[in-house]
C-alpha positions as CSV (number, residue, x, y, z in Angstrom):
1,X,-116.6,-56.5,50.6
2,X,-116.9,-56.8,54.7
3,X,-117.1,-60.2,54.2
4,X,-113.9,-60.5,53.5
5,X,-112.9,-58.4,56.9
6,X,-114.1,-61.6,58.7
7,X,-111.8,-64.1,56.4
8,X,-109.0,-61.8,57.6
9,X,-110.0,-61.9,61.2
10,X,-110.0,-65.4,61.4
11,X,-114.1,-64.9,62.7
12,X,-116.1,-68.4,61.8
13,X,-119.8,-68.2,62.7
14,X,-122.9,-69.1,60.3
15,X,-125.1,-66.2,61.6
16,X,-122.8,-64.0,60.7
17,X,-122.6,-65.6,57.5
18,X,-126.3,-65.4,57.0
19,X,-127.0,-62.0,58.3
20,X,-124.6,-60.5,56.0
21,X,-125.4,-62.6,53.5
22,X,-129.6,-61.2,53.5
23,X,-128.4,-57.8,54.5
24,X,-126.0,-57.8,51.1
25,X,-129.0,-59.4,48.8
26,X,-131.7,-57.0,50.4
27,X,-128.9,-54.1,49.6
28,X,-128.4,-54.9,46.4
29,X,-131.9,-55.4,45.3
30,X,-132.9,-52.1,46.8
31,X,-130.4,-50.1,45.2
32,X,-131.7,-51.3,41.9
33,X,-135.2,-50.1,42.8
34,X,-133.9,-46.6,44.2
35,X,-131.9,-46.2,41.1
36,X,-134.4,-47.1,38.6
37,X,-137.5,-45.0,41.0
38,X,-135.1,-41.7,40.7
39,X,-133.9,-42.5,37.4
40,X,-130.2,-42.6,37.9
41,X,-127.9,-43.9,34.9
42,X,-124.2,-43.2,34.7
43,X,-120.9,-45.0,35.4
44,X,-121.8,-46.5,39.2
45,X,-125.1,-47.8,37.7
46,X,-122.8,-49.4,34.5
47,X,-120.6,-51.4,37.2
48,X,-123.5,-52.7,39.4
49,X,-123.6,-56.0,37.9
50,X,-119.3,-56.3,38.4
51,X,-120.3,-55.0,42.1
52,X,-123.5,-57.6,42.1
53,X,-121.1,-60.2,40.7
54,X,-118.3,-59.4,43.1
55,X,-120.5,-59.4,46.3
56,X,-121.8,-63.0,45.2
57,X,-118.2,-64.1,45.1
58,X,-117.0,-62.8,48.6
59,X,-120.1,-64.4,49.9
60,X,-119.5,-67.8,49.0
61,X,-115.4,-67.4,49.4
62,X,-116.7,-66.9,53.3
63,X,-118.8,-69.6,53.4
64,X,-116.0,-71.5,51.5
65,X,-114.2,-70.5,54.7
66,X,-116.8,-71.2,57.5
67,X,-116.7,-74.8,56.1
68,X,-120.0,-74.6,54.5
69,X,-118.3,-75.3,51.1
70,X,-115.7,-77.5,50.1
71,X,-112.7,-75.2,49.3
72,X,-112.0,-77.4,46.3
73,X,-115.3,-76.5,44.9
74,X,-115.2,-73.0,45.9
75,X,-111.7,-72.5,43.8
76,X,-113.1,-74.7,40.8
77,X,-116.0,-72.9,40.5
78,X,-114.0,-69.6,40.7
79,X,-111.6,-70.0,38.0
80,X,-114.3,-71.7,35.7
81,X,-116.6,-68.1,35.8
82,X,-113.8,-66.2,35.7
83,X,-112.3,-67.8,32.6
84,X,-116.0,-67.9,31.0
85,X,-116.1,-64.7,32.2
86,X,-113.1,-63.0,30.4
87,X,-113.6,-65.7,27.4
88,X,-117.1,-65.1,26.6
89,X,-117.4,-61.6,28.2
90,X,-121.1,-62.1,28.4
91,X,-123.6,-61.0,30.8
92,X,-125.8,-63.9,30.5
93,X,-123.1,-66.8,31.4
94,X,-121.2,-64.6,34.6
95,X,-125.0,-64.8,36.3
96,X,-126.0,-67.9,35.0
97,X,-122.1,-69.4,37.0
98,X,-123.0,-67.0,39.8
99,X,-126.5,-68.2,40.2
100,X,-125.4,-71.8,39.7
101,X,-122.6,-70.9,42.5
102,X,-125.4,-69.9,45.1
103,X,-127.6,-72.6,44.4
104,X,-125.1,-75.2,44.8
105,X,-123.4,-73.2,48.2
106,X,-127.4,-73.5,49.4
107,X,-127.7,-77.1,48.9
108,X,-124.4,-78.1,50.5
109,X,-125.2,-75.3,53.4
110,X,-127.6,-78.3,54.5
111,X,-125.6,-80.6,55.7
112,X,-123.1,-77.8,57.7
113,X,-126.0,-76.0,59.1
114,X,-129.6,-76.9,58.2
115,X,-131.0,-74.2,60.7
116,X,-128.7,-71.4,58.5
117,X,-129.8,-73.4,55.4
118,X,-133.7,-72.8,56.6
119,X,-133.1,-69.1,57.2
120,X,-131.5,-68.3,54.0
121,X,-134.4,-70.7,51.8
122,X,-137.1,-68.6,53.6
123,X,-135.5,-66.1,52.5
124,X,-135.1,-67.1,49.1
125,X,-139.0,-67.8,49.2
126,X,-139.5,-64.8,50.3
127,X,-137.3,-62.3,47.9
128,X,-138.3,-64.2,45.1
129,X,-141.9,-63.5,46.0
130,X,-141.6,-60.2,46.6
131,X,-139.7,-59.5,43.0
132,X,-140.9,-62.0,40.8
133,X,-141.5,-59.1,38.2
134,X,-137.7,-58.3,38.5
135,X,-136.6,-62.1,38.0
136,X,-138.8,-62.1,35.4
137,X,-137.4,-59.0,33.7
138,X,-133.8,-60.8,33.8
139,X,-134.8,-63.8,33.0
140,X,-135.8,-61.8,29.7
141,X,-132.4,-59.6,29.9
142,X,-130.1,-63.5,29.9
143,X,-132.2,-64.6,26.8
144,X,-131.2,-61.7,24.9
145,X,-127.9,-61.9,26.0
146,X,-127.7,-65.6,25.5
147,X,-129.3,-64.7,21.7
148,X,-126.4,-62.3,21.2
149,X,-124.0,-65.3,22.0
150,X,-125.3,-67.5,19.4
151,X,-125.5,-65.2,16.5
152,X,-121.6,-64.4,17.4
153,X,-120.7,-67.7,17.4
């Protein structure tokens, strides 16, 4: 959500972009661990994915807005998961577009800033690593959700 402070400030600069960008991915995949270590459920821990999915969005609107995305594609891509969103109202299909939107932000973060594009790949490399139990885990989590979507339909 401070990313979009620096929309409204007019501030354009790729480290920001890709500080806040690994501080918000480390955040979020910490608060996961911390809330499944101590066990918390409730309402906040029902809304983490709209806050997950929300913080993906604000991400690349700012690097829409640095440059690093062609604003065409960045408004495209939003009202397509938004309508597949509220269409389909499935888990599965809002991270499948969100994932789809960060890969595709990644790739095109090449040719704006390939030193940017090299820090957030490590990155990548690195995260992934680190929770490839957890990717595995949803990986498991979209199936069944993708399986829910056939047998509806």
């Amino acid at each position: 959500m401070i990313v979009l402070l620096f929309i409204t400030f007019s501030i354009i600069n790729p480290y920001i972009f890709a500080f806040l960008y690994i501080v918000g991915w480390i955040t979020d995949a910490l608060d996961g661990k911390v809330a499944r270590y101590l066990g918390i459920t409730g309402k906040l821990a029902e809304w983490d994915f709209i806050f997950d999915t929300f913080f993906q969005w604000t991400i690349i609107a700012y690097g829409a807005y640095i440059g690093s995305l062609p604003l065409l594609f960045f408004w495209i891509w939003s009202l397509l998961w938004l309508a597949l969103g509220a269409i389909i109202r499935n888990k599965a299909v809002i991270a499948l577009m969100g994932t789809l939107g960060v890969i595709i932000h990644l790739v095109l973060l090449y040719w704006y800033n390939s030193f940017v594009f090299g820090i957030l790949i490590t990155f990548w490399l690195i995260h992934f690593e680190i929770n490839i139990h957890r990717f595995v885990g949803r990986l498991t989590e979209f199936q069944e959700d993708a399986s829910k979507l056939k047998k509806s339909h």
